[in-house]
N, CA, C and O atoms as a MOPAC input file, in Angstrom:
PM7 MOZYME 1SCF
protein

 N    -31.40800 1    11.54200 1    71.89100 1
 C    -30.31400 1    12.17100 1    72.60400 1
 C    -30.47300 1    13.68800 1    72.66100 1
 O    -29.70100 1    14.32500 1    73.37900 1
 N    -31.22500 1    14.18400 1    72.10000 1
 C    -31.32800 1    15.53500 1    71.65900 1
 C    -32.25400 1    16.20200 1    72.72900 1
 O    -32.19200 1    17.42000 1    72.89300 1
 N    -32.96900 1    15.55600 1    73.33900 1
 C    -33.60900 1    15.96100 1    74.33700 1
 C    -32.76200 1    15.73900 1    76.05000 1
 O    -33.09800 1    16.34300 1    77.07000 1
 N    -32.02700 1    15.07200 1    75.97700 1
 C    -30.81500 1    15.28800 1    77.13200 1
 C    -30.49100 1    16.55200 1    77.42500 1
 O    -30.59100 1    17.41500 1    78.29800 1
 N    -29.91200 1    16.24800 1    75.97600 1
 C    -28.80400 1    17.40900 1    75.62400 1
 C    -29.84000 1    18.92800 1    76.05700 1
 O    -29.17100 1    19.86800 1    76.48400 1
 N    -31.28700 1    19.14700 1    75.96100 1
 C    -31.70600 1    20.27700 1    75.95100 1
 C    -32.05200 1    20.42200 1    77.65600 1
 O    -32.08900 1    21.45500 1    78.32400 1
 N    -32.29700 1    18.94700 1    78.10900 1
 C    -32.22900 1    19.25000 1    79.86700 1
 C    -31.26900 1    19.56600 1    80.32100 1
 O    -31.29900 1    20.35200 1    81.26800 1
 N    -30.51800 1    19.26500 1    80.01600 1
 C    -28.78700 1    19.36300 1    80.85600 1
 C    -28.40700 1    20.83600 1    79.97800 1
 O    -27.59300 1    21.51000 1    80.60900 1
 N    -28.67900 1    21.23500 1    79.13400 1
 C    -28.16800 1    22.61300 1    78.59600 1
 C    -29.43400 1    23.52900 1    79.55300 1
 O    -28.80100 1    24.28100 1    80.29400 1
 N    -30.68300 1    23.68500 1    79.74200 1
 C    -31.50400 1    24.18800 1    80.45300 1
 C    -31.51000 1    24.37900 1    81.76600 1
 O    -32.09900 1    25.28600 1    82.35300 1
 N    -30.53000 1    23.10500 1    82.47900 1
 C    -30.34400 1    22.97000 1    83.98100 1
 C    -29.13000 1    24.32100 1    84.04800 1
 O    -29.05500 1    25.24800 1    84.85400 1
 N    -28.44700 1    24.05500 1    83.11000 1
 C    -26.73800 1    24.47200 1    83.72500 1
 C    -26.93500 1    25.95000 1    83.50900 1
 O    -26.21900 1    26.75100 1    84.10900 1
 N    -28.11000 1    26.44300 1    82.46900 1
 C    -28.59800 1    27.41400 1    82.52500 1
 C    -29.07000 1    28.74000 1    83.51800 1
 O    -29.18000 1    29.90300 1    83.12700 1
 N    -29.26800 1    28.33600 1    84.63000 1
 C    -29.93500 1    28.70700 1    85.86400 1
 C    -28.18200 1    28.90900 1    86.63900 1
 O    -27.41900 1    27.97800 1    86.37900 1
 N    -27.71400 1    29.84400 1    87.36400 1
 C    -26.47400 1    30.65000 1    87.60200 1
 C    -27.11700 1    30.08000 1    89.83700 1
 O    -26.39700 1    30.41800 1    90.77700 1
 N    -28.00100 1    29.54900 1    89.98600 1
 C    -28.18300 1    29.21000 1    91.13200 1
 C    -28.45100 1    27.77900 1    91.00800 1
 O    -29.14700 1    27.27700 1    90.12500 1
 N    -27.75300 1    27.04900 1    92.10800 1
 C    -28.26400 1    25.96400 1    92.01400 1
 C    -27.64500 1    25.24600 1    93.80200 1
 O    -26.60900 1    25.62100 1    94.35200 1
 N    -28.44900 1    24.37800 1    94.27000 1
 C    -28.59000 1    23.69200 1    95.37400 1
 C    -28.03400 1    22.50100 1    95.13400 1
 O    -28.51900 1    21.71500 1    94.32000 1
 N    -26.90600 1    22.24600 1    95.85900 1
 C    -26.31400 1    20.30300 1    95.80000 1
 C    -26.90900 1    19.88200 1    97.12200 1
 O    -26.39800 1    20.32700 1    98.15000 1
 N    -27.73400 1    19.23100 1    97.17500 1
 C    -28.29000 1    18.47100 1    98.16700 1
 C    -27.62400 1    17.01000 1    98.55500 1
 O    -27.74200 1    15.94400 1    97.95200 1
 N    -27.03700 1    17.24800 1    99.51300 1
 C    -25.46500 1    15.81600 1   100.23900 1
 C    -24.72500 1    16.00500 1   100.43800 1
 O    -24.00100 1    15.02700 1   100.62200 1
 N    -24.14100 1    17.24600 1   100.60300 1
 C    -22.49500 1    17.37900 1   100.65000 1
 C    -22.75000 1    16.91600 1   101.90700 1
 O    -23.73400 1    16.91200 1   102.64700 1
 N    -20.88500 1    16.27400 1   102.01000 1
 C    -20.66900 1    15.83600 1   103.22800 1
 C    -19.36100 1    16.35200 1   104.09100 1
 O    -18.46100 1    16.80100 1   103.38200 1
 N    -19.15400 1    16.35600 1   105.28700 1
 C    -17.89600 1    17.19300 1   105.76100 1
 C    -17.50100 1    15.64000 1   106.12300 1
 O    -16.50900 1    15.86800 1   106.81600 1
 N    -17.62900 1    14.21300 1   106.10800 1
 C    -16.84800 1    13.48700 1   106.81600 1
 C    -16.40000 1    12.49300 1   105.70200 1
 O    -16.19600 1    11.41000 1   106.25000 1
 N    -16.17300 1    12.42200 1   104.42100 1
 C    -15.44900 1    12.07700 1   103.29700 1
 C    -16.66000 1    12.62900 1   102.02700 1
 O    -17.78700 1    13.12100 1   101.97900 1
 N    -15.30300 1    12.05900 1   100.87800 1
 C    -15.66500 1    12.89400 1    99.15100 1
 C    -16.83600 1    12.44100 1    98.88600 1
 O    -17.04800 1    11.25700 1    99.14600 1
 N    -17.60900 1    13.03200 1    98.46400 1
 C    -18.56000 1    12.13900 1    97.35000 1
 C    -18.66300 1    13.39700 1    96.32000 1
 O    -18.30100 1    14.57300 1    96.36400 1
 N    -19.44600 1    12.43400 1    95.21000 1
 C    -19.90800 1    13.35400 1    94.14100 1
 C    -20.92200 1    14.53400 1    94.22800 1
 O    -21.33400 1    15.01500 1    93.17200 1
 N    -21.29800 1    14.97100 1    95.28100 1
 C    -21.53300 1    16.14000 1    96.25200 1
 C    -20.97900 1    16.77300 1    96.44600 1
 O    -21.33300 1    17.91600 1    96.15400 1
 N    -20.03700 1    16.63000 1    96.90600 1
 C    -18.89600 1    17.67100 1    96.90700 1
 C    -18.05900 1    18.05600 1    95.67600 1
 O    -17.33700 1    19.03300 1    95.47700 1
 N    -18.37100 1    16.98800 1    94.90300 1
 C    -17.00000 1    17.25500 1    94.07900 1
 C    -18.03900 1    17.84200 1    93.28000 1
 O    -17.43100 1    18.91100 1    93.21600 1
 N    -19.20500 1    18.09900 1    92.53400 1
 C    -20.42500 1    18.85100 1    92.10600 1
 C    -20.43300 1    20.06700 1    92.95300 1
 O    -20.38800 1    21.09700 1    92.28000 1
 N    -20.47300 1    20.22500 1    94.09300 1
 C    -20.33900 1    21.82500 1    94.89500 1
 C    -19.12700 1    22.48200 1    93.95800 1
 O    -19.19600 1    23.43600 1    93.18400 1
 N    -18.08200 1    21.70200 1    94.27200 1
 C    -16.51300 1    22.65400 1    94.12200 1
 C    -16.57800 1    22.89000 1    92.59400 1
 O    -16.32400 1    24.00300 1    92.13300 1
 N    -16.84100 1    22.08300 1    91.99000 1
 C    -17.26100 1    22.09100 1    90.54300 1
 C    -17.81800 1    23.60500 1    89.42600 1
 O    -17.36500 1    24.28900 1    88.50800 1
 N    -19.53100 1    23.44600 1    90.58300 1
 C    -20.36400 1    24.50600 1    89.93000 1
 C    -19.70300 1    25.83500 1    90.47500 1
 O    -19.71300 1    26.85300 1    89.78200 1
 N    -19.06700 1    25.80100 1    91.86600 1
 C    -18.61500 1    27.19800 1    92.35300 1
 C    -17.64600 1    27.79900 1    91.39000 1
 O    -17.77900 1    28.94100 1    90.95000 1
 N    -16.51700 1    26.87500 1    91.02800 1
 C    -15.71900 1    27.03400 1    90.30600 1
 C    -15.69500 1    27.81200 1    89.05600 1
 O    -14.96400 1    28.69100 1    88.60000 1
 N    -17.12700 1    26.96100 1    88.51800 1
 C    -17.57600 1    27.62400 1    86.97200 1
 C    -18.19600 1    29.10300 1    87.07900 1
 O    -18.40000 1    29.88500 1    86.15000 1
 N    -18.41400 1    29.26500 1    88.28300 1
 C    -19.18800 1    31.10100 1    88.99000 1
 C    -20.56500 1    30.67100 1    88.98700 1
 O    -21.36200 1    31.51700 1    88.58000 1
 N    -21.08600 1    29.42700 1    89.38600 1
 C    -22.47200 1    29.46000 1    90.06600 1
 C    -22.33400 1    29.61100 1    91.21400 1
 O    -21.45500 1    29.11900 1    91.92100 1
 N    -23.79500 1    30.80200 1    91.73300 1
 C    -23.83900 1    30.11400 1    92.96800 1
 C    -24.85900 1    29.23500 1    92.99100 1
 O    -25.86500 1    29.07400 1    92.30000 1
 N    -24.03100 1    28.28900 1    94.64900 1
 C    -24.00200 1    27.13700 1    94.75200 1
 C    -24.34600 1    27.06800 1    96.40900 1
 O    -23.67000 1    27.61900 1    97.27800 1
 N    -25.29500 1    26.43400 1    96.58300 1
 C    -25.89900 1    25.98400 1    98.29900 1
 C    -25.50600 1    24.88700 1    98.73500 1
 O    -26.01500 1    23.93600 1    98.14300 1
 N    -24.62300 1    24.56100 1    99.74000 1
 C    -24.76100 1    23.71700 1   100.08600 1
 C    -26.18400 1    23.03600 1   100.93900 1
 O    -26.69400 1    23.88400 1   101.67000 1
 N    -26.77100 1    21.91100 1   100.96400 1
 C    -27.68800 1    21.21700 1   101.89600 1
 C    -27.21900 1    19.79500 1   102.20400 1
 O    -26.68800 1    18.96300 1   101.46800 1
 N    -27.57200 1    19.74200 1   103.53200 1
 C    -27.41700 1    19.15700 1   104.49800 1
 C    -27.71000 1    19.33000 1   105.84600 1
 O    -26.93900 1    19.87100 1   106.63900 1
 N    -29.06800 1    18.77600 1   106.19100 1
 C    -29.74100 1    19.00500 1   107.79800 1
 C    -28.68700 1    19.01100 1   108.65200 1
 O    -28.70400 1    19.95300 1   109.44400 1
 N    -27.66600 1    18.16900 1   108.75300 1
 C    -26.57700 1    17.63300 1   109.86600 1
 C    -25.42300 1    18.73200 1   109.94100 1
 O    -24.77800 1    18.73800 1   110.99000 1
 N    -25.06500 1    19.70900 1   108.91400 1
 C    -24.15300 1    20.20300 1   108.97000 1
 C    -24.25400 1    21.60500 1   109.00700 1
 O    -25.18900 1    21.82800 1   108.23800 1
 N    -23.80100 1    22.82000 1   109.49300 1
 C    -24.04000 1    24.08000 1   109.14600 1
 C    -23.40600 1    24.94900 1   108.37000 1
 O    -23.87000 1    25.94800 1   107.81900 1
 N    -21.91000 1    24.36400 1   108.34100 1
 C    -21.07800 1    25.03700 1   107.16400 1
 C    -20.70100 1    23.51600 1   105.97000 1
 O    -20.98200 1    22.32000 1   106.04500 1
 N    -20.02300 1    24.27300 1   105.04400 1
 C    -19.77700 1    23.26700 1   104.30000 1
 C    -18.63600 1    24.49000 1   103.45800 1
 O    -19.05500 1    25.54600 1   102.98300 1
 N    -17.05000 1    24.02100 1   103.41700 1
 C    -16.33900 1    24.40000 1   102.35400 1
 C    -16.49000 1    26.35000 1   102.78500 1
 O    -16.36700 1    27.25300 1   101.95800 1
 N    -16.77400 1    26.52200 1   104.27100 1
 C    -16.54400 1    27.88500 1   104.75600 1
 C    -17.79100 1    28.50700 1   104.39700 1
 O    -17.88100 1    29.71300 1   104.16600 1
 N    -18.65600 1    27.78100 1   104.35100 1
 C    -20.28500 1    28.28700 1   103.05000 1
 C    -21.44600 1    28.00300 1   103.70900 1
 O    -21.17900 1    26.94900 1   104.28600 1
 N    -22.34800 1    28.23800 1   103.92500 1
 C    -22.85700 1    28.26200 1   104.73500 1
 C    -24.22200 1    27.29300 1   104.20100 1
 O    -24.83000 1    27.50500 1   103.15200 1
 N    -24.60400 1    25.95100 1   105.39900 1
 C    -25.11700 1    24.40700 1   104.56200 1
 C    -26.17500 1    24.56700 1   105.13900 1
 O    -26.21900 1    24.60900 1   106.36800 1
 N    -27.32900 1    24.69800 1   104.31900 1
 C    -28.86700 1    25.15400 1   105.12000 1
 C    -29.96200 1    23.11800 1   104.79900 1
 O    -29.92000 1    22.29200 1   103.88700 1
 N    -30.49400 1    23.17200 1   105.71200 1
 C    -31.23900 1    22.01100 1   106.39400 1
 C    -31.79800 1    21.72500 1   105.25500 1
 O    -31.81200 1    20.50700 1   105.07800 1
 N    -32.35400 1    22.43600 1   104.24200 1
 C    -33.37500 1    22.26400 1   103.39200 1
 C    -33.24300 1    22.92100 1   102.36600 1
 O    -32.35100 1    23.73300 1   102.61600 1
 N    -33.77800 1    23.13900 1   100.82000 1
 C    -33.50400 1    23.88600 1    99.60600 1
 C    -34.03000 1    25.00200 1   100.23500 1
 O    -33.30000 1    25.98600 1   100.12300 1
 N    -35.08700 1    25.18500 1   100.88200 1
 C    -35.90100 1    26.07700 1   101.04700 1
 C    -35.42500 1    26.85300 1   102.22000 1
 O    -35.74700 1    28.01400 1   102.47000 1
 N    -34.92200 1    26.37700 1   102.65900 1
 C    -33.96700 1    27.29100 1   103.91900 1
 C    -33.07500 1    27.85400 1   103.65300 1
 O    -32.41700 1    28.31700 1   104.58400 1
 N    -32.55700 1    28.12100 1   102.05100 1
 C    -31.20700 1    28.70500 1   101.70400 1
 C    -32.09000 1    30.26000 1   101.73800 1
 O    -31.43700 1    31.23400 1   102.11400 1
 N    -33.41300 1    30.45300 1   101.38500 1
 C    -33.74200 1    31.79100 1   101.16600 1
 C    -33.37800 1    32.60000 1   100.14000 1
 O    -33.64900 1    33.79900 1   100.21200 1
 N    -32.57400 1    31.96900 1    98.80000 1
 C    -31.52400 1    32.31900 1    97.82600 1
 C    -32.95300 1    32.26600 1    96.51100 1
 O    -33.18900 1    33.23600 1    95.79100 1
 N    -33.64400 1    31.12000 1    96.45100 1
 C    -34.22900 1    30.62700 1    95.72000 1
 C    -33.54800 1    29.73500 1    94.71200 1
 O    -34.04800 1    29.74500 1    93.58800 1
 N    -32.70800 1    29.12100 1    94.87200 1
 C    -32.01900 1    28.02700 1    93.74300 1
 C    -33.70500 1    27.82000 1    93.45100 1
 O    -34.72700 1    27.83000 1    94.13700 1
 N    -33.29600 1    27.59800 1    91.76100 1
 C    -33.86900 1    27.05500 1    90.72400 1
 C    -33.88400 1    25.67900 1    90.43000 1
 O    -34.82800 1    24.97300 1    90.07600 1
 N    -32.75900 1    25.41300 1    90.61600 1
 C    -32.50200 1    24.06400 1    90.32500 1
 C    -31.90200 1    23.38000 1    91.83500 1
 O    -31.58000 1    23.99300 1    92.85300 1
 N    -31.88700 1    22.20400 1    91.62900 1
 C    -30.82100 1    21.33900 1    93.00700 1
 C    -30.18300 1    20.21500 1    92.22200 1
 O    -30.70100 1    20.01700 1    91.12300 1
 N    -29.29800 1    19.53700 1    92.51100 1
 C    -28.30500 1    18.35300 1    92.25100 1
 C    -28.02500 1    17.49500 1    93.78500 1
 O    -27.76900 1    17.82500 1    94.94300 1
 N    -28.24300 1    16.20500 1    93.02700 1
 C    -27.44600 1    15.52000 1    94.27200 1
 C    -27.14100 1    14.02300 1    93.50100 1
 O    -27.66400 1    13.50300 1    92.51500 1
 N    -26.31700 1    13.68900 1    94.18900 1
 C    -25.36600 1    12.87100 1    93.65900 1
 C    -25.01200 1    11.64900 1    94.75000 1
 O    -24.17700 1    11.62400 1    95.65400 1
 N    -25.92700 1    10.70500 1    94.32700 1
 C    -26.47100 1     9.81100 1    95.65200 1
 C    -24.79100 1     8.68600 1    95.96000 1
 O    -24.10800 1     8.79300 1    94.94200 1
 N    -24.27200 1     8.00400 1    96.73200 1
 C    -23.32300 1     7.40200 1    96.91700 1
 C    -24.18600 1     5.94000 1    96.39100 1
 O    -25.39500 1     5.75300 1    96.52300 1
 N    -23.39900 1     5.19400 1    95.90200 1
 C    -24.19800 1     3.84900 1    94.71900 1
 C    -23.40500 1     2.68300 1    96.48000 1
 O    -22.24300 1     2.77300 1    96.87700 1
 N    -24.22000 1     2.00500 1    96.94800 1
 C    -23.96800 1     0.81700 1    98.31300 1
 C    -23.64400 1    -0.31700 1    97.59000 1
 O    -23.39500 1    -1.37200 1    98.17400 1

């Protein structure tokens, strides 16, 4: 367990980070992970090819299209 604990303390570490899924046409754990990390004072990218804003923020196609350099990304797949 101790090695979790040092990924997930190492991730949350990094003050940039990319949620890859948000969606503008219902909740998922994408979004609720965006509003989340913003909250705590990360910044936070939205991605999503389909959308251009997200939450007034501006939702780039790709990690690599934010131009920010997030370190890290999150996404939070919907379970079918």
């Amino acid at each position: 367990m101790a090695k979790i604990d040092e990924l997930v303390k190492n991730f949350l570490a990094q003050k940039k980070i990319a949620v890859v899924g948000v969606s503008d046409k219902r909740e998922t754990g994408c979004n609720m992970a965006y509003k989340k990390f913003k909250a705590s004072g990360y910044q936070v990218f939205a991605v999503n090819p389909r959308i251009s804003l997200y939450e007034g923020d501006p939702c780039y196609r790709t990690c690599s299209r934010s131009r920010k350099n997030p370190k890290r990304s999150s996404s939070w797949p919907t379970p079918k």
